[in-house]
N, C-alpha and C positions, 0 to 999 in steps of 0.2 A: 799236404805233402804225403809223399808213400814213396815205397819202391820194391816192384816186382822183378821176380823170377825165374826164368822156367829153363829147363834142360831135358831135353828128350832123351828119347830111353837108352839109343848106342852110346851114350856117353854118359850112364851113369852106373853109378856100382849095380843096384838091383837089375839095372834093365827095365827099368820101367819109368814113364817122365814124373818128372818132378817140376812142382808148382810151391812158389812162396811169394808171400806179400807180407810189408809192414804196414799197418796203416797210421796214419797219425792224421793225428784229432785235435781238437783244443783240450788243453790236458786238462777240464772239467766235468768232459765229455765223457761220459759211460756205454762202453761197446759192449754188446751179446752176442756171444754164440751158440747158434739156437739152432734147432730142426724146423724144418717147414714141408709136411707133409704133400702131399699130392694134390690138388684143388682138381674137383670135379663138376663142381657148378661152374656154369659159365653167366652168373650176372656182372651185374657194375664191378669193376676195380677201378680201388680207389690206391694211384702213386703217393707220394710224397706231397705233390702238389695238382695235381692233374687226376681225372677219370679216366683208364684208356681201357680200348675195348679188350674183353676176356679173349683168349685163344679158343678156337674149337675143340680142342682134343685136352685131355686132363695133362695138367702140367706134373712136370719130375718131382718128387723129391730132392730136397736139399739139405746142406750143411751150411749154412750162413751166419757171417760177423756182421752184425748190422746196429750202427748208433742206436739209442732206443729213443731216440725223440723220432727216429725218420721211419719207412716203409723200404726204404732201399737196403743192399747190402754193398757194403766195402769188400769184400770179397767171399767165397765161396766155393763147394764142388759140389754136384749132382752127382745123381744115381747112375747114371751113363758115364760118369769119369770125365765130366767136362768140368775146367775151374774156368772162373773169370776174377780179375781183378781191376781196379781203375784204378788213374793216379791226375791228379788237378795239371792242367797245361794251361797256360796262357798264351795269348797271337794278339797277330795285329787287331782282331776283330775286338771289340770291347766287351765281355758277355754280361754287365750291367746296362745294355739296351735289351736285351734280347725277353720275346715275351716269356711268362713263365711255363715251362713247360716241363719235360724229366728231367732228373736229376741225374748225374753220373751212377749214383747208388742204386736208384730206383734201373737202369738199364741192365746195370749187372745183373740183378737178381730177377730181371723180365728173362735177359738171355737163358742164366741158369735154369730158371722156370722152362724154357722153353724148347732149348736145343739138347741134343743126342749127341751131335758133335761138335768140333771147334767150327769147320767152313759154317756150318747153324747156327752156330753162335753168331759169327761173323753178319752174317744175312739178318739174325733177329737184330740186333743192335744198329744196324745201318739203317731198318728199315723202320725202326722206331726213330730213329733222327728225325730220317724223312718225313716221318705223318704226324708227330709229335713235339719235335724242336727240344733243344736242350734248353733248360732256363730255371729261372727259382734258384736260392738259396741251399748249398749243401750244408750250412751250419744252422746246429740249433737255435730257434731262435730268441730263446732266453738267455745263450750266453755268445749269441754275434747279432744284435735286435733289428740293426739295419741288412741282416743278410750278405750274403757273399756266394754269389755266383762263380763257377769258373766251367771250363771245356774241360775235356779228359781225355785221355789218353788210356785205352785197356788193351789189356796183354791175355788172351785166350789159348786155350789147352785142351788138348784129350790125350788119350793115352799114345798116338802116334803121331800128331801134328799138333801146330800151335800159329797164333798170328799175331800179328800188332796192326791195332787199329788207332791212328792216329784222328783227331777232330779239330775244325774250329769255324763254332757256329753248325750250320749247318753240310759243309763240307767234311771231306774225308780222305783217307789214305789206307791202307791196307799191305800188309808186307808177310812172307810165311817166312817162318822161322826154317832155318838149315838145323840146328842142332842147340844153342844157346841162344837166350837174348836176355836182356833187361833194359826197364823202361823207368825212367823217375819222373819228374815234374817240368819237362819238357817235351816234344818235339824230338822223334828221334827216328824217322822215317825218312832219310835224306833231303829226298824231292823235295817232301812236303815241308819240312822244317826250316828249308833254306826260304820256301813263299810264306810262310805263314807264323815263323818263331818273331815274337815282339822282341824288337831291336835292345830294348831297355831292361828286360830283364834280367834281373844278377846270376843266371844260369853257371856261369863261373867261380861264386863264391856258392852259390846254396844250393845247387843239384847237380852238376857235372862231378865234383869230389866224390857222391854218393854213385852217381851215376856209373862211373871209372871203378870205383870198391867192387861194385856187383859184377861187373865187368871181369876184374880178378878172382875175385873168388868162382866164376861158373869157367875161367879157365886152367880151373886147379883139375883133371880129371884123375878117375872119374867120380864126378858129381854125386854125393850124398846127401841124406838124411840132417847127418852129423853136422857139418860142413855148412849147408844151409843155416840150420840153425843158431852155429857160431856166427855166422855173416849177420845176421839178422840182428844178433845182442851185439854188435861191434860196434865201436865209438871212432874208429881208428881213421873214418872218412871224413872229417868236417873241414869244409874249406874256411868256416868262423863255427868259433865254437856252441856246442850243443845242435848243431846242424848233420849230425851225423844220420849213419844208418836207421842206428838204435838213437829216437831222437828226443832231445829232454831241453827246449828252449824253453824256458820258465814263460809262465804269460802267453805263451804263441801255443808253439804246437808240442807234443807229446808222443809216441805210438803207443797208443789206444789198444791194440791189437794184433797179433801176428799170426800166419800158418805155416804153414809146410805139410804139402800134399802126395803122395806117392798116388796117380792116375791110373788106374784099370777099370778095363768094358763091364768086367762081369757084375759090378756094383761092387767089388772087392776093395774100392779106395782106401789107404790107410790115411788118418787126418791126425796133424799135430799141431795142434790151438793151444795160444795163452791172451787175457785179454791183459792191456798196461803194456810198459815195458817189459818187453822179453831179457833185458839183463836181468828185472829184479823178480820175474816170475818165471816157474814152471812151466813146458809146455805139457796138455795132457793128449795122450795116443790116445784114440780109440777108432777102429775100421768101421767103414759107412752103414755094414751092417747093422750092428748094433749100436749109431747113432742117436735114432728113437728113442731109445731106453737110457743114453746117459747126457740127455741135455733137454735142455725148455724145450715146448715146443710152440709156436705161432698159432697153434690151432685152438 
């Protein structure tokens, strides 16, 4: 479960877009947010579950939340001002057939790695569908051992555009953002949601409530820093309880992690990371610059 973000720049205080995500995790699950420097070699990469071939040209730096069992990231922003974040959909298609292949996690952080801007992002992550299929296990698998696959849905950003990329299976959908949007644990692309949302899924009781909160809260203008991060630690969305924003079902799921990102070209991004519940923790600032110097890094 999660639920993203984003509000472009004429509609928010600073003037500049704004990105945020919660992620939620199995509340045993341990998230990092880490730096991951530039990769200049072009050998083997190794995803989460798959080899896929290196890029040609040195990949970005980044800022990335990433489970510490996996290789992918739950969300993130690059040196170019670009975020990505994903959130688990389900459809008609079943994605316990499907062979193993990336992971929603692992996509994020190829796009990050990859693109300058959101339409780039858009393209990297479509075209890794394509040559590589979605499949495997997003949960650890010491504490889910039979695994648990699902599709996703990600919500992309740079500092003047943004998009939603809906999926299921190897299909897709693709929508740009006017000014706001948020995406949770459905199908939220019209077209695409009315052919491809599973009939059976409690969308009504466990992700429309949350879905509808984000909704309100990105039409309070203009859209802050502030604001965001209240939304994020809120309880005040649950269609059944502990199903909220800020989410704390005992046993199930938790948020693991949360951001809030203010987007600029120049490498100027300011980042506001906490990992756990964002009610009972701090988030800490620190701008992309000097990222390097105050977090792990990958390398």
């Amino acid at each position: 479960m999660c639920d993203v973000l984003v509000a472009l720049a004429p509609v928010t205080a600073a003037g500049v877009t704004l990105f945020a995500k919660n992620s939620d995790r199995p509340p045993a699950e341990r998230q990092i947010v880490e730096w991951s420097p530039p990769r200049t070699d072009h050998g083997p990469l190794r995803a989460t579950h798959i080899e896929v071939e290196p890029c040609d040209a040195s990949t970005l730096a980044c800022v990335l939340s990433r489970p510490e069992w996996g290789w992918g990231a739950e969300h993130g922003v690059n040196e170019a001002g670009v975020a990505v974040g994903n959130t688990t959909v389900y459809t008609t298609l079943d994605p316990r057939g499907a062979p193993v292949g990336l992971t929603g996690m692992d996509i994020v952080r190829l796009a990050l790695e990859r693109a300058s801007t959101a339409a780039a992002a858009v393209a990297v992550i479509t075209d890794l569908i394509q040559q590589y299929g979605q499949g495997g296990s997003g949960h650890d698998p010491a504490l889910v051992p039979n695994g648990r696959p699902y599709w996703n849905a990600f919500l992309v950003a740079d500092p003047t555009t943004a998009f939603v990329v809906d999926t299921s299976g190897a299909e897709w959908a693709v929508e740009p953002v006017a000014d706001v949007r948020a995406i949770s644990n459905r199908t939220t692309i019209p077209a695409f949601d009315v052919v491809h949302r599973h009939p059976r899924q409690p969308v009504d009781r466990l992700v429309d409530p949350r879905w509808r909160a984000s909704q309100r809260a990105l039409a309070q203008r203009p859209v802050d820093v502030a604001s965001l991060q209240a939304h994020l630690r809120s309880h005040d969305s649950c269609g059944e309880p502990g199903w909220s924003v800020c989410m704390h079902v005992e046993g199930v799921e938790h948020t693991t992690s949360s951001m809030v990102a203010e987007l600029r070209a120049d490498g100027g991004s300011t980042v506001w990371a906490c990992t756990g519940n964002p009610c009972e923790s701090e988030y800490v600032q620190f701008d992309f610059a000097n990222a390097a110097a105050v977090l792990p890094s990958t390398a």
